[in-house]
C-alpha positions in Angstrom: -5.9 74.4 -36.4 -9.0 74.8 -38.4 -8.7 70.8 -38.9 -8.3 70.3 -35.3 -11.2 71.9 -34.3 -13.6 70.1 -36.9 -12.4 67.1 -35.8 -12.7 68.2 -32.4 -16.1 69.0 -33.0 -17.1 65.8 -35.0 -15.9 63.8 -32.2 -18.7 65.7 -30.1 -21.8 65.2 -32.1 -22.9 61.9 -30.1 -22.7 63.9 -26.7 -24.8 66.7 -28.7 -27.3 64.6 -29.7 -28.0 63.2 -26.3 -27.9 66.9 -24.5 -30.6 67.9 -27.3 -32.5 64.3 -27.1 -31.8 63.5 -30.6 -32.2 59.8 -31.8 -32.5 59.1 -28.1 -35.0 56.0 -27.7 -34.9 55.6 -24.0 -33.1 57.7 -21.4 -32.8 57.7 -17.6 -31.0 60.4 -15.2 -28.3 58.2 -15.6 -27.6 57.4 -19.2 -29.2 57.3 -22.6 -29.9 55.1 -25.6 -29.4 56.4 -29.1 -30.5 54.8 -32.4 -27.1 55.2 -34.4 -28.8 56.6 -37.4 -25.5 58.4 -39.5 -23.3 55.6 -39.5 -25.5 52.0 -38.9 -23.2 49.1 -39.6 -25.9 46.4 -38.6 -29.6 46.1 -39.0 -29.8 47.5 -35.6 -27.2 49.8 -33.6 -27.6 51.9 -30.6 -25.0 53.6 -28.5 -25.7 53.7 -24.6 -23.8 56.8 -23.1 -23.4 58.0 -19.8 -24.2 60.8 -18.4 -21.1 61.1 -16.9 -18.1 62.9 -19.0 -16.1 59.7 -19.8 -13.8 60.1 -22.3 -13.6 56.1 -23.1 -13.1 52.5 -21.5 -9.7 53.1 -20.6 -11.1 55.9 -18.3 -13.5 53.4 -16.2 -12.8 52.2 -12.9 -14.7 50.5 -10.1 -16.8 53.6 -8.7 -18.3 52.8 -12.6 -19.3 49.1 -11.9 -23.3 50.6 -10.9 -23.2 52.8 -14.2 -22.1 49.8 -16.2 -24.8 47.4 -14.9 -27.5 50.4 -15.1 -25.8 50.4 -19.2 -26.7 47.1 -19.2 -30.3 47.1 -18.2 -30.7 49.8 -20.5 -29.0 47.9 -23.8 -31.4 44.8 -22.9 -34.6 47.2 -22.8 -33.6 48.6 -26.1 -33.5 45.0 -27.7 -36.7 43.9 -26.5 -38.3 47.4 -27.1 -37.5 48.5 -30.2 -35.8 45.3 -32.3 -37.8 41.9 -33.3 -34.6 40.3 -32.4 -33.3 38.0 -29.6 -30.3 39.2 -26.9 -28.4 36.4 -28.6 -28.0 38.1 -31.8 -26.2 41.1 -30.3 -22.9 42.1 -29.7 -22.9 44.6 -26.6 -19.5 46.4 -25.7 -16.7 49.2 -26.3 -14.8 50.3 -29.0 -10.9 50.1 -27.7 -9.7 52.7 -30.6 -12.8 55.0 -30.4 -13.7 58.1 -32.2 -16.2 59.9 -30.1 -14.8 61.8 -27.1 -17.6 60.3 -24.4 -17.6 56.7 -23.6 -20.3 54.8 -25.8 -21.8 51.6 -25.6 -22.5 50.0 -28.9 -25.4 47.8 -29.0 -25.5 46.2 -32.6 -26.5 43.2 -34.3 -24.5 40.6 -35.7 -25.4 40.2 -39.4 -23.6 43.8 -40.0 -25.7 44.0 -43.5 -25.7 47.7 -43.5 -24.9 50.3 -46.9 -22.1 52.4 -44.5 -20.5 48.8 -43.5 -18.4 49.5 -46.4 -14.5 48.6 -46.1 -12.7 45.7 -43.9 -11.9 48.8 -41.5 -15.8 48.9 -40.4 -15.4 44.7 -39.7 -12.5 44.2 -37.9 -13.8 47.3 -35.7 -16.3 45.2 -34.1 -15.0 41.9 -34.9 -11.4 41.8 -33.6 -9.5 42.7 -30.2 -10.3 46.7 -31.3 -13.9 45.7 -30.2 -14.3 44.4 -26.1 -17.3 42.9 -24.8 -19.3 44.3 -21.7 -18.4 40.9 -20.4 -14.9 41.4 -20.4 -15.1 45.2 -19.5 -16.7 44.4 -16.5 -14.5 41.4 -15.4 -11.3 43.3 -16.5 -12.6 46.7 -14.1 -13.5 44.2 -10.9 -10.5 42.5 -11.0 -7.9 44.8 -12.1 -9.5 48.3 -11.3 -9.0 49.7 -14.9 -8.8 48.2 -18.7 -5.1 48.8 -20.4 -5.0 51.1 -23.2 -3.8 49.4 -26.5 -1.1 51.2 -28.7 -1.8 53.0 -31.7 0.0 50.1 -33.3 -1.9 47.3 -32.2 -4.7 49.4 -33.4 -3.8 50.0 -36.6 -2.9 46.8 -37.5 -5.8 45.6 -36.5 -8.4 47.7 -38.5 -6.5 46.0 -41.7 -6.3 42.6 -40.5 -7.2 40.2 -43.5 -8.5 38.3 -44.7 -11.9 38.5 -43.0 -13.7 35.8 -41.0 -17.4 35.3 -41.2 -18.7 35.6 -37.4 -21.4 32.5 -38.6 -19.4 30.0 -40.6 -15.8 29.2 -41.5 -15.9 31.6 -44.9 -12.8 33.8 -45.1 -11.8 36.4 -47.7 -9.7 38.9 -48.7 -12.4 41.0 -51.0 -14.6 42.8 -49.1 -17.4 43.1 -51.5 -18.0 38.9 -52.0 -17.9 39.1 -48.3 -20.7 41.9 -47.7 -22.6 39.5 -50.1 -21.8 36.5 -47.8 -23.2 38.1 -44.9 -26.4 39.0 -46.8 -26.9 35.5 -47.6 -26.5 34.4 -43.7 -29.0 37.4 -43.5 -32.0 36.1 -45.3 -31.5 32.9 -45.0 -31.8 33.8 -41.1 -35.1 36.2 -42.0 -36.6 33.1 -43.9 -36.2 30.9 -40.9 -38.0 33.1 -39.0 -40.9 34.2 -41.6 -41.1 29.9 -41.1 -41.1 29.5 -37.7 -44.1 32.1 -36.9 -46.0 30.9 -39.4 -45.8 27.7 -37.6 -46.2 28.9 -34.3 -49.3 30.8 -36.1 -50.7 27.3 -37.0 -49.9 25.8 -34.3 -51.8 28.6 -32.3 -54.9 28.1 -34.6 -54.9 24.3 -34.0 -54.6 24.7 -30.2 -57.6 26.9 -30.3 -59.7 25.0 -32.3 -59.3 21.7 -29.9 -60.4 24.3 -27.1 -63.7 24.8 -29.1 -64.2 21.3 -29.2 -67.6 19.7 -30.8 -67.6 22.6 -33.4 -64.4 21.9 -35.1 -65.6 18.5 -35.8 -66.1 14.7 -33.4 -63.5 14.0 -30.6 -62.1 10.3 -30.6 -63.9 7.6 -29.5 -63.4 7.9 -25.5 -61.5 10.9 -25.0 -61.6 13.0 -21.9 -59.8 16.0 -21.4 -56.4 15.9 -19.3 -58.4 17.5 -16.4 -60.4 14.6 -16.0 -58.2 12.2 -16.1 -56.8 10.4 -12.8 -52.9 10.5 -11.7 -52.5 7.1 -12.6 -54.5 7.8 -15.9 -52.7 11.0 -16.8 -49.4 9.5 -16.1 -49.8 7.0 -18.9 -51.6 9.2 -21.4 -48.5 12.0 -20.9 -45.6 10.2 -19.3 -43.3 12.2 -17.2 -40.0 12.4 -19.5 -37.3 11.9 -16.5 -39.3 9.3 -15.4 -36.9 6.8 -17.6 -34.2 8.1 -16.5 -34.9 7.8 -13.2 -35.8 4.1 -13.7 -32.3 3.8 -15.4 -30.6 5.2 -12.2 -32.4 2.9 -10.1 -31.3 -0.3 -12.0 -27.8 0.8 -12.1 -27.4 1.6 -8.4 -29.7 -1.6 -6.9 -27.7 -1.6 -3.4 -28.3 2.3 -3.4 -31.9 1.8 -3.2 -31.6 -1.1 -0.7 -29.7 0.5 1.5 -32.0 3.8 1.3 -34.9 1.8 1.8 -36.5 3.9 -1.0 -39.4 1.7 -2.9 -41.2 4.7 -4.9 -41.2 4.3 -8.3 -42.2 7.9 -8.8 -39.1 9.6 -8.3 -38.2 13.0 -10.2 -34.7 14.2 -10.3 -34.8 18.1 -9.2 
């Protein structure tokens, strides 16, 4: 009994932690955001939970829908608050086997590099059927009303599921270790990208605002005027419109089209 009622009690702490506001980055009357802090298995996870005592997914229905898309709103916040990451690089959804006794939303990113992503268990939680997308919850609850519980089984099996499947290349293995190492290579090779990319936007930035200053950064080619003060006819040759081609192209290939319209402009944009 003893046993029980830890476990009882571990399977609480999330809904403590919100009722006391710890780890909570953002909260509403509705629902709250907490940075998972215990148990990371990304470089970023949060858990969205309702205010509302839901045990899990399997108890949503469509009175929920309003709470869901409120989860939503909240999950997006929290990436472009408190992550240097894009929406893309997420995984948003529910745990179909879950631990905690309130419904949570995980919010976490997808290179899983974290010390506590330790066994294949942790994976194939949020990279298997035992994970479900918002997506799918959603779609699932407004067609069907409800989302089907899955059998202890299922759920076992899948937690051991291997060999494991890299969720950004074809790389599978059965060893668990050379795999945490696999993802950590996607991982920095990812964070290099991006050290790359702003410091080209950064140059790119300093050039545009050293064109801006004009004289001072040194002579302007002989005859140039700014865009401004050029004419249409001018501006349209120095910075041709790019469907302007392909309109051209659609013209030639229907002729008896543009007869029968009557149409002679040769400026035409598709919408």
């Amino acid at each position: 009994m003893a046993d029980e009622t830890d476990l009882e009690f571990q399977r609480g702490l999330l809904t403590r932690k919100m009722e006391a506001g710890q780890d909570v980055v953002m909260e509403t009357n509705q629902a709250a955001v907490l940075r998972n802090v215990d148990v990371p298995k990304a470089k970023y996870h949060f858990v969205v939970l309702p205010k509302e005592d839901i045990v899990n997914v399997t108890a949503l229905s469509r009175k929920h829908l309003h709470l869901l898309d409120h989860m939503l709103e909240l999950a997006v916040q929290t990436i472009e608050q408190q992550t240097q990451s894009q929406l893309s690089n997420f995984l948003i959804g529910f745990k179909m086997d879950a631990f905690m006794n309130r419904l949570n939303m995980h919010v976490i990113s997808k290179d899983f590099c974290a010390d506590t992503m330790s066994r294949i268990q942790h994976w194939n939680t949020f990279n298997t059927e035992l994970f479900i997308t918002f997506q799918t919850v959603h779609a699932l609850i407004n067609f069907k009303g409800f989302i089907e519980p899955m059998s202890p089984e299922r759920a076992e099996s899948l937690r051991k599921a291997f060999p494991v499947q890299c969720n950004q290349c074809s790389f599978k293995t059965g060893n668990f270790p050379k795999f945490k190492d696999h993802l950590e290579y996607h991982r920095q090779r990812k964070e290099k990208y991006q050290t790359n990319l702003s410091e080209s936007m950064a140059k790119m930035n300093l050039n545009g605002s050293c064109m801006k200053k004009g004289p001072k950064c040194g002579p302007r080619p002989q005859g140039f005027r700014p865009h401004s003060q050029l004419g249409s006819t001018e501006a349209n040759q120095a910075h041709p419109n790019p469907y302007r081609k392909f309109s051209n192209n659609q013209k030639k290939s229907n002729p008896q089209t543009n007869k029968s319209n009557g149409d002679n402009s040769k400026n035409i944009s598709p919408n």
